[in-house]
C-alpha angles and dihedrals in degrees: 000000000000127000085227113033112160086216092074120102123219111238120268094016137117090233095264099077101257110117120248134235111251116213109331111307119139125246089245095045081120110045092107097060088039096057087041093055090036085057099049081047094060093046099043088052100042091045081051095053098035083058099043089052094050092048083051098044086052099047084056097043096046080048096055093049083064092243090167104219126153129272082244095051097049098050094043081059083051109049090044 
């Protein structure tokens, strides 16, 4: 038997590569976990930027105040 026949079908698939549908679930049986998880995405990333705006809005502010911290100190401030 070879390692690459070209016989062989992947799993979970029609023989033609497109997945196929399993019982007789529908293809939106999910929707409601999906939005949900699109949702929590949205917030997680727009609390993370938010965040990462205001940490970089108070390192140049506290630059242009002449608050004369080192370069090490600043973008420690800044990765954190």
């Amino acid at each position: 038997m070879a390692l690459f026949s070209s016989s062989r079908r992947a799993p979970n698939t029609g023989g033609e590569g497109m997945p196929k549908m399993t019982g007789g679930s529908s293809l939106f049986s999910t929707f409601r976990s999906d939005f949900q998880a699109a949702c929590l995405e949205f917030v997680g990333t727009t609390f993370f930027l938010t965040l990462a705006f205001g940490g970089v809005q108070a390192i140049a502010a506290e630059a242009n105040e002449g608050g004369g911290g080192s370069f090490v100190d600043r973008d420690m401030k800044i990765a954190l």
